[in-house]
TORKOLSE-944844 format. One record per atom (N, C-alpha, C): residue number from 0; residue in three letters; atom name; x, y, z. Coordinates in Angstrom, 2 decimals. Layout:
// TORKOLSE-944844
NUM;ALA;CA;X;Y;Z
...
This chain:
// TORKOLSE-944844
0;UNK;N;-54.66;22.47;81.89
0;UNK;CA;-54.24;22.75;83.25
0;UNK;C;-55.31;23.58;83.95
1;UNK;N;-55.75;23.09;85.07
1;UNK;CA;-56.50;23.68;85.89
1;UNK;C;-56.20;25.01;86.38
2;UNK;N;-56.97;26.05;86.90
2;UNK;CA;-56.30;26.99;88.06
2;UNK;C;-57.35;27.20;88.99
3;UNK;N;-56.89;27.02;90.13
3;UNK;CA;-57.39;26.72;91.63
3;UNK;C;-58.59;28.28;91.72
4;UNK;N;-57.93;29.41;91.27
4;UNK;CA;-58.85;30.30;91.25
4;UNK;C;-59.87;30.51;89.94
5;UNK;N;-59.57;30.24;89.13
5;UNK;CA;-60.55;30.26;88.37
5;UNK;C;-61.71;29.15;87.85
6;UNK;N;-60.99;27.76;87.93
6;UNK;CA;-61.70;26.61;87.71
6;UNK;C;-62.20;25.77;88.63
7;UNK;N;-61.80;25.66;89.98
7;UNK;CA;-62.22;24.97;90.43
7;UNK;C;-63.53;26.01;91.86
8;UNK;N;-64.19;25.07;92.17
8;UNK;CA;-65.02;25.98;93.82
8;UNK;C;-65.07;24.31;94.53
9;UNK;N;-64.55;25.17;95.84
9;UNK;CA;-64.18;24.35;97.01
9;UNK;C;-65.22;24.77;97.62
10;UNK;N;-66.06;23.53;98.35
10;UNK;CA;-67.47;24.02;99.04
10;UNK;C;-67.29;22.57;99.85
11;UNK;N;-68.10;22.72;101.37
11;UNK;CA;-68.28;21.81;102.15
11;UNK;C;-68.71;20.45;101.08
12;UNK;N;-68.80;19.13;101.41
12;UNK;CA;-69.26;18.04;100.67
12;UNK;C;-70.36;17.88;100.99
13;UNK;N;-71.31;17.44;100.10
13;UNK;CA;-72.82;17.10;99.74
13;UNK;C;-72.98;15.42;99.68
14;UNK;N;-74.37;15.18;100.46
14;UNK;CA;-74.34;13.93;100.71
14;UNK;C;-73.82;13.01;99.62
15;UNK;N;-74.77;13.14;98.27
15;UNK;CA;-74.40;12.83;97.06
15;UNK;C;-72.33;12.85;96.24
16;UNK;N;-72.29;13.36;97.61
16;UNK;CA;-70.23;13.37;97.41
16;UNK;C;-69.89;12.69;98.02
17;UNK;N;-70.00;11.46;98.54
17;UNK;CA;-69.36;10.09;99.22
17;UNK;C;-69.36;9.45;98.32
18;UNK;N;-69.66;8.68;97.13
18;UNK;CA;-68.72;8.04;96.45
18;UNK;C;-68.03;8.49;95.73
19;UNK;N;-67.67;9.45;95.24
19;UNK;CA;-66.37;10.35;94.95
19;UNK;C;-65.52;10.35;95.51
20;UNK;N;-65.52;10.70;96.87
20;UNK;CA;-64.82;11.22;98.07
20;UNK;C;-63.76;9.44;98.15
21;UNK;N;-64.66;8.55;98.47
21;UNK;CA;-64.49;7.09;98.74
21;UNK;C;-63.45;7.09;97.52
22;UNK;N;-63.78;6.78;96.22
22;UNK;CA;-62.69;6.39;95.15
22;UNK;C;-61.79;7.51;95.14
23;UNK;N;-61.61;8.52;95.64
23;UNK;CA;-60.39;9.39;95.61
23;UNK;C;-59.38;9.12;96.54
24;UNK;N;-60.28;8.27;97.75
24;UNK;CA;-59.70;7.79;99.23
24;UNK;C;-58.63;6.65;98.75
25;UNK;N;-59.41;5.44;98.12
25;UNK;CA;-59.06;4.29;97.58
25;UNK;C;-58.17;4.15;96.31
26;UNK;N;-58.33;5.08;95.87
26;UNK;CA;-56.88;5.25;94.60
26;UNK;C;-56.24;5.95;95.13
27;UNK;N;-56.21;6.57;96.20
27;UNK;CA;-54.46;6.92;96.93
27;UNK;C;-53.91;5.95;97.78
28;UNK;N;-54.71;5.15;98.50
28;UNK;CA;-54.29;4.02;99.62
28;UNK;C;-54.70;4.96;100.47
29;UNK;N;-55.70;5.23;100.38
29;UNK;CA;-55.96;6.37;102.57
29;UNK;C;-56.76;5.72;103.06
30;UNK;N;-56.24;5.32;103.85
30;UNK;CA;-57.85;4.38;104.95
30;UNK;C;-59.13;4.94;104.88
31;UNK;N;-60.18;4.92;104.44
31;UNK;CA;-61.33;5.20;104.89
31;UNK;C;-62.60;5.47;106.21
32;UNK;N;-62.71;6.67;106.71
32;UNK;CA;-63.22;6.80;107.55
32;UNK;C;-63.96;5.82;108.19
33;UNK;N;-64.91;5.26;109.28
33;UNK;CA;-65.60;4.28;109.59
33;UNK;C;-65.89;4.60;111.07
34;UNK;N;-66.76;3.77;111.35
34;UNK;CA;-67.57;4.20;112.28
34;UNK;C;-66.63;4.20;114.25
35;UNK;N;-65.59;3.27;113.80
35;UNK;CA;-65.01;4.02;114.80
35;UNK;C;-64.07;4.91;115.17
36;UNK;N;-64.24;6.31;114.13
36;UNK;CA;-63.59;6.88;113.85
36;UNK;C;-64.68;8.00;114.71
37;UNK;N;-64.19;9.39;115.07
37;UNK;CA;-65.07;10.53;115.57
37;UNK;C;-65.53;11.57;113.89
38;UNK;N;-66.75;11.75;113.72
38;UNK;CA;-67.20;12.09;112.42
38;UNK;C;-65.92;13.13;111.78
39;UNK;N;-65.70;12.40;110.67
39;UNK;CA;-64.77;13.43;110.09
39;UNK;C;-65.73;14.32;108.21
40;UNK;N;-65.41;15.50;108.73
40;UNK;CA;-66.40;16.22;108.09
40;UNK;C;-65.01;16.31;106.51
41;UNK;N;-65.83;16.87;105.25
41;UNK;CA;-64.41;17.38;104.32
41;UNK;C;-65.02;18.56;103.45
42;UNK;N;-64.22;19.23;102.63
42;UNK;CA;-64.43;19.65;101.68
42;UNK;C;-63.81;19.25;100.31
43;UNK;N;-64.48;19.31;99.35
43;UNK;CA;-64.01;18.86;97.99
43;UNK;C;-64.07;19.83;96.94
44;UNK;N;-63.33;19.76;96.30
44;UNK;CA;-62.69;20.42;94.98
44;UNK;C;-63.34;20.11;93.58
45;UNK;N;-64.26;21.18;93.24
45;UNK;CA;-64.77;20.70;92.08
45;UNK;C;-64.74;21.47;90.80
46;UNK;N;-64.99;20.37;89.52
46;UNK;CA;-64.18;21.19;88.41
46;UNK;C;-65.55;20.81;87.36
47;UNK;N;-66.22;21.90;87.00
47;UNK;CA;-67.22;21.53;86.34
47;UNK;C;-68.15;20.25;86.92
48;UNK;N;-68.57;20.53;88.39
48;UNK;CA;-69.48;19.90;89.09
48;UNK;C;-69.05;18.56;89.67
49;UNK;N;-67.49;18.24;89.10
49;UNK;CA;-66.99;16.87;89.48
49;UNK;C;-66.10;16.95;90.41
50;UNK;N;-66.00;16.08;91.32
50;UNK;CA;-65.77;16.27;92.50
50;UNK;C;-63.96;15.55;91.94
51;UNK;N;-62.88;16.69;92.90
51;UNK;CA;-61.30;16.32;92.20
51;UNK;C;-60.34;16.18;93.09
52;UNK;N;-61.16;16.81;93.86
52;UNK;CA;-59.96;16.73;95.41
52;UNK;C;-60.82;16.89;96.62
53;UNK;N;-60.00;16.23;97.53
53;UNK;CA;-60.62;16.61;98.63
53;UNK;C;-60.09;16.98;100.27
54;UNK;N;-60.42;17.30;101.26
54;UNK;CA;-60.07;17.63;102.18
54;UNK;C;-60.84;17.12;103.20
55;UNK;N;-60.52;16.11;104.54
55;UNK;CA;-60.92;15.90;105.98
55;UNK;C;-60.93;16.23;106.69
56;UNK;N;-61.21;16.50;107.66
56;UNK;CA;-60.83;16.52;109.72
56;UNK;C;-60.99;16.18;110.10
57;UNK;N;-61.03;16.04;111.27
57;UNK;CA;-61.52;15.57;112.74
57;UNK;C;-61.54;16.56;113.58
58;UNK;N;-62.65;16.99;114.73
58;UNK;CA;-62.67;18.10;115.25
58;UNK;C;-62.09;17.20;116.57
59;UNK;N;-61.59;18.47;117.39
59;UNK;CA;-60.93;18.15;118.70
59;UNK;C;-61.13;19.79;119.16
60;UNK;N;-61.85;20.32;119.04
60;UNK;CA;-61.39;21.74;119.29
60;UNK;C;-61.28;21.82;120.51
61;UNK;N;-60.24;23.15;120.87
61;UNK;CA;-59.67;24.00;119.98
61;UNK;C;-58.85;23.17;118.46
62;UNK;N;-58.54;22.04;118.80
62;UNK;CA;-57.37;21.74;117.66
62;UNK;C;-58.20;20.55;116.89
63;UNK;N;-57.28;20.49;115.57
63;UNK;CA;-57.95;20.18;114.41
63;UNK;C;-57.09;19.10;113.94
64;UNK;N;-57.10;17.81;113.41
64;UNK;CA;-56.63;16.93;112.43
64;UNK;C;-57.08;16.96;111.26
65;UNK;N;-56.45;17.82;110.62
65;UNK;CA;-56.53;17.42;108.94
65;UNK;C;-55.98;16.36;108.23
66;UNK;N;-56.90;15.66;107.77
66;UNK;CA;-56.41;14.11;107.12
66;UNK;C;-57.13;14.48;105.51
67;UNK;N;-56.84;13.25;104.78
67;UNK;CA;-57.81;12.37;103.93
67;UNK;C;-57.87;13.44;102.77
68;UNK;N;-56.28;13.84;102.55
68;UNK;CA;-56.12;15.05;101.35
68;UNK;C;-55.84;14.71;100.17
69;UNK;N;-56.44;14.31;99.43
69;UNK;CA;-56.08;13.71;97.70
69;UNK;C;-56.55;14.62;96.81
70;UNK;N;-55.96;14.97;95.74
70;UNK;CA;-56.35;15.11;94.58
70;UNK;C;-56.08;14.05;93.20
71;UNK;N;-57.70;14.21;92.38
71;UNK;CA;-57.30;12.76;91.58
71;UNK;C;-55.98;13.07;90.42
72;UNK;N;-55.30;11.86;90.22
72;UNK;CA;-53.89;11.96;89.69
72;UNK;C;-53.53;12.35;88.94
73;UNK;N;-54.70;12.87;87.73
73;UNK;CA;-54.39;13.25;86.38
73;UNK;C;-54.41;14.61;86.94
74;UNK;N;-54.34;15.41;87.95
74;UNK;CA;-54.46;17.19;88.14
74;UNK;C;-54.19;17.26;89.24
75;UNK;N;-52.85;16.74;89.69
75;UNK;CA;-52.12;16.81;90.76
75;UNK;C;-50.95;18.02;90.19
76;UNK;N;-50.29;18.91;91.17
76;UNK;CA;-49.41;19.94;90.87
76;UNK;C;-49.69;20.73;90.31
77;UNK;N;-51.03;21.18;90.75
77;UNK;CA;-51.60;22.19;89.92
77;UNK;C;-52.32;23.57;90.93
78;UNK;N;-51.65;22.96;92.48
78;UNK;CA;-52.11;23.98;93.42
78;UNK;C;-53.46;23.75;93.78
79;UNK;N;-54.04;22.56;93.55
79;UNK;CA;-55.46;22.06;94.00
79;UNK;C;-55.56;21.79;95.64
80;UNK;N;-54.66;20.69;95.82
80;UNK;CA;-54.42;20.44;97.45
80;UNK;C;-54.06;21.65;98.50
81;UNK;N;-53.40;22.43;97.92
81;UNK;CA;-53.15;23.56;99.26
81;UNK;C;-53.77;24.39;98.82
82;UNK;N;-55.09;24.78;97.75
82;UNK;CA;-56.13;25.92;97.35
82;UNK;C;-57.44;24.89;98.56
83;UNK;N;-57.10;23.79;98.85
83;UNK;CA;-58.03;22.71;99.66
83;UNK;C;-57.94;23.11;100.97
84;UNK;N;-56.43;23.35;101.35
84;UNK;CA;-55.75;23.49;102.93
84;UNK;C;-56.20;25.15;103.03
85;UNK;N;-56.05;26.03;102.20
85;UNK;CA;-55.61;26.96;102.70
85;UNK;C;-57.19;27.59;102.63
86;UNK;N;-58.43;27.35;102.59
86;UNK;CA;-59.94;27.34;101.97
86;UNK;C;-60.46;26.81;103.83
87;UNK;N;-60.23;25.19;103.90
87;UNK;CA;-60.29;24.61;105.08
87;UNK;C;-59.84;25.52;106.33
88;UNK;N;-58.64;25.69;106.33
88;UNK;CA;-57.66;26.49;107.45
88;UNK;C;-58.81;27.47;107.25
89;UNK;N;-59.07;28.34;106.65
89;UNK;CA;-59.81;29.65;106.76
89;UNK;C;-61.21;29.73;107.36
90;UNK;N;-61.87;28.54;107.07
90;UNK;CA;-63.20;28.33;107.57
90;UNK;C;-63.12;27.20;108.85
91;UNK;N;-62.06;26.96;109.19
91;UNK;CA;-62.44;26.25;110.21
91;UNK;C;-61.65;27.38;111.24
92;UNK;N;-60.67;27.98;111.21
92;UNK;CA;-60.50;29.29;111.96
92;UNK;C;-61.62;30.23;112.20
93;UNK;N;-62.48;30.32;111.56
93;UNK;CA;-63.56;31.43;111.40
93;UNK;C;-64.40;30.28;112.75
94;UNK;N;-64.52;28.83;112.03
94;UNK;CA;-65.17;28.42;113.02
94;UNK;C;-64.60;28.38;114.69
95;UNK;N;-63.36;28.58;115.46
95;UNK;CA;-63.09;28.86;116.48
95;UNK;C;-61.79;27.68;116.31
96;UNK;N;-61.54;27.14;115.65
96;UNK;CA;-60.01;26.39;115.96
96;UNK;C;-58.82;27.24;116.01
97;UNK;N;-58.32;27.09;116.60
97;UNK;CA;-56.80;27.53;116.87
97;UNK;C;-55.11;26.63;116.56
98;UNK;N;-55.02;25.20;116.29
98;UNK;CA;-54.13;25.07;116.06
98;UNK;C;-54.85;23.60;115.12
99;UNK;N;-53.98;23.67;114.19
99;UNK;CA;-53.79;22.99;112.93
99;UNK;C;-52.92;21.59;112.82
100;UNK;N;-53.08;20.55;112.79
100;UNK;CA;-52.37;18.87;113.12
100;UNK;C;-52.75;18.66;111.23
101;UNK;N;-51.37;17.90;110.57
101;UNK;CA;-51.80;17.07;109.28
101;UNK;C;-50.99;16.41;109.96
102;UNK;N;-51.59;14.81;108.53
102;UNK;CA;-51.10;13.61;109.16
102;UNK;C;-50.87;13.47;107.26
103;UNK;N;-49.58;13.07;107.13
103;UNK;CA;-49.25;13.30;105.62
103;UNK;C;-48.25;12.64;105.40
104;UNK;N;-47.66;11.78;104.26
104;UNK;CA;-46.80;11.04;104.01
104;UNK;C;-46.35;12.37;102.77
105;UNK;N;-46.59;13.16;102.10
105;UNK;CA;-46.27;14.33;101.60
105;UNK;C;-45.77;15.59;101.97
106;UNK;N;-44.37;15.18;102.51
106;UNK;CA;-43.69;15.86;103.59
106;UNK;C;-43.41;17.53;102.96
107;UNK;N;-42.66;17.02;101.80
107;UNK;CA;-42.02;17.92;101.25
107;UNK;C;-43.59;19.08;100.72
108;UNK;N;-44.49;18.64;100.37
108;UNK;CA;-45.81;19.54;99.87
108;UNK;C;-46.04;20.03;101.40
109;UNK;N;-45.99;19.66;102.27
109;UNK;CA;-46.97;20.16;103.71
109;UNK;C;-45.57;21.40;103.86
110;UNK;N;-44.51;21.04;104.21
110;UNK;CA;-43.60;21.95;104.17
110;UNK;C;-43.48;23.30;103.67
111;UNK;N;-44.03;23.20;101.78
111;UNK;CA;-44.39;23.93;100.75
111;UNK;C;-44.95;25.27;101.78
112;UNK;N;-46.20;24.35;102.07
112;UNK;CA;-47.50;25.71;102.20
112;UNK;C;-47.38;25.64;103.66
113;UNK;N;-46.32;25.51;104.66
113;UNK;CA;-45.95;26.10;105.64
113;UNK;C;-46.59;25.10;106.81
114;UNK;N;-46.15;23.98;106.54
114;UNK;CA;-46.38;22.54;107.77
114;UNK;C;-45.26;22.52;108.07
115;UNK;N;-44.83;22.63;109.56
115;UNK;CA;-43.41;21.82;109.99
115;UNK;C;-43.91;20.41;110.89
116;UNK;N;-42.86;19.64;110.98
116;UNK;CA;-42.67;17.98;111.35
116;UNK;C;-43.19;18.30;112.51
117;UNK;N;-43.53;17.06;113.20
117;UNK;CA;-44.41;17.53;114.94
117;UNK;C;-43.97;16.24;115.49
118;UNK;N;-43.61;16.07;116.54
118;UNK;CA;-43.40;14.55;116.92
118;UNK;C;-44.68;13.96;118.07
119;UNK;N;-45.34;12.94;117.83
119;UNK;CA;-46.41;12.55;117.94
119;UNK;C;-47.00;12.69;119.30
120;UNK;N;-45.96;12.65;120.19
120;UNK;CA;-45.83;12.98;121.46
120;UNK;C;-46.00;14.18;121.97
121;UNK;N;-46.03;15.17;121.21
121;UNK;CA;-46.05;16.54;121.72
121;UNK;C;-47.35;17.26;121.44
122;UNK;N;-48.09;16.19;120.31
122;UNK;CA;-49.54;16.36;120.26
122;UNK;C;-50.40;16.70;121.79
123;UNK;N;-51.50;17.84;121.57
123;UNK;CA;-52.54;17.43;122.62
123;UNK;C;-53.25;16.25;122.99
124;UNK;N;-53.21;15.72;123.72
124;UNK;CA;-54.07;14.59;124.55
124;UNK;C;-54.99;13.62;123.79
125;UNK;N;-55.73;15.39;123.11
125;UNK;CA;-57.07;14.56;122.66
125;UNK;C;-56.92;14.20;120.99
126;UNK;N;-56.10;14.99;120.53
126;UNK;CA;-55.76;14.61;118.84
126;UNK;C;-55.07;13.42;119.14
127;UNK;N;-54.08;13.25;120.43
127;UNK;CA;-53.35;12.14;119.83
127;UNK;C;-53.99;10.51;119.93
128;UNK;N;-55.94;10.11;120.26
128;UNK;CA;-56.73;9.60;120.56
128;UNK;C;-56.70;9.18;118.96
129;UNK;N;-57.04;10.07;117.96
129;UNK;CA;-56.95;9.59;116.81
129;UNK;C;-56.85;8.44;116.41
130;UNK;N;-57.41;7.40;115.65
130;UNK;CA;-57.15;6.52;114.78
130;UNK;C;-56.44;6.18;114.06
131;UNK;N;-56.16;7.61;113.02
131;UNK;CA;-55.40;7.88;112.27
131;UNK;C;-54.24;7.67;112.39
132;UNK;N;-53.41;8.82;113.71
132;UNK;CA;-52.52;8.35;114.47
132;UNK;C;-52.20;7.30;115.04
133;UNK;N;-53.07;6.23;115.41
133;UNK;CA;-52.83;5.40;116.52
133;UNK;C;-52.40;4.55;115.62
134;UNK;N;-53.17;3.57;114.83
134;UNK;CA;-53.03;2.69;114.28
134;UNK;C;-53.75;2.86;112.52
135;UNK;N;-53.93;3.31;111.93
135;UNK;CA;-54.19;3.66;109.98
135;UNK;C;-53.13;4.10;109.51
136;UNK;N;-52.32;5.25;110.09
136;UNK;CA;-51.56;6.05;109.39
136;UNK;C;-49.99;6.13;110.37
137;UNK;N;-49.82;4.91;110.97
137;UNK;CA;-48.82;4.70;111.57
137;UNK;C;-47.37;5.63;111.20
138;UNK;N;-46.70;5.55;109.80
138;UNK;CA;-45.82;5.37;109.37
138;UNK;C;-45.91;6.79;108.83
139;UNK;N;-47.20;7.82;108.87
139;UNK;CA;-47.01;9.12;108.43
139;UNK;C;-46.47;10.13;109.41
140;UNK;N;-45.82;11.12;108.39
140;UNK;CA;-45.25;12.02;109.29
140;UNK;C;-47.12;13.15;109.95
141;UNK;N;-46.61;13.42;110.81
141;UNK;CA;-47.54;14.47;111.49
141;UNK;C;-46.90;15.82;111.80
142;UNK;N;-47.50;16.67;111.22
142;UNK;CA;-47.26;18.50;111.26
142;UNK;C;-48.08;19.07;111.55
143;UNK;N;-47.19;20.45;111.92
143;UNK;CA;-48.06;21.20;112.35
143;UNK;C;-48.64;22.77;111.57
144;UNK;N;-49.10;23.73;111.55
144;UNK;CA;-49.04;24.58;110.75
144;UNK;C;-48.33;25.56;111.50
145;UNK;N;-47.49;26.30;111.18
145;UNK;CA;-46.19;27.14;111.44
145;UNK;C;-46.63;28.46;111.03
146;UNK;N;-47.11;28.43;109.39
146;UNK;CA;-46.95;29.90;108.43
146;UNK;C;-47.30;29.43;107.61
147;UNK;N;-48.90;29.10;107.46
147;UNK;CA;-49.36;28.97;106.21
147;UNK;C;-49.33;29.94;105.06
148;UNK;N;-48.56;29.33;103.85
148;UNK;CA;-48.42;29.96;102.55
148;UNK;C;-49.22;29.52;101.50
149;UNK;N;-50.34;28.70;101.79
149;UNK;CA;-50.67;28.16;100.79
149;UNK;C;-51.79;29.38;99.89
């Protein structure tokens, strides 16, 4: 069993971390970024140099879409994904964002570490331009961050 503080370091992704990133995308079913998408930057989760989880966005600032959150399956529930969110949230606050958008079919985990439900409509203008939203991730719920606990 992993632990988020001692085994793993979460650091921006390195060019050499796109096909990692890609098969972590593709063994969950997450659409893959592409070019008509607005650059989505991530960080990844690594465990003895191997890349295990990872984390997306999309900038809109002030506000932020966090997408494209997997950890690989054999070291899932181990506090990897929200040691991902709550790492992200911190450095992209430092960077000047102010409000926090996931797009997650993992209702009950976003809930966990302090996501409530958002209805798609009440999004800002420019997040709700998204891809993600529009047409990839149709059928996911979208939250917001409330009281992050992660």
């Amino acid at each position: 069993m992993l632990s988020p503080e001692n085994d793993l370091i979460i650091q921006f992704s390195a060019f050499n971390d796109h096909d990692r990133i890609r098969t972590l995308l593709i063994d969950a079913d997450l659409p893959l970024p592409d070019h008509q998408d607005p650059p989505v930057r991530f960080l990844v989760a690594r465990n003895n140099r191997t890349v295990v989880g990872c984390l997306g966005w999309e900038d809109y600032k002030p506000y932020v879409l966090l997408r494209s959150l997997v950890v690989r399956k054999d070291l899932r529930r181990q506090g990897i994904a929200a040691a991902l969110v709550k790492r992200g949230m911190e450095d992209l606050r430092a960077d000047g964002f102010v409000e926090f958008f996931l797009l997650t079919e993992a209702v009950e985990f976003a809930q966990k570490i302090g996501f409530s439900a958002t209805e798609r409509g009440e999004l800002p203008d420019a997040v709700k331009t998204s891809r993600q939203l529009t047409a990839l991730c149709a059928k996911a719920t979208c939250m917001t961050a409330t009281g992050i606990r992660a």
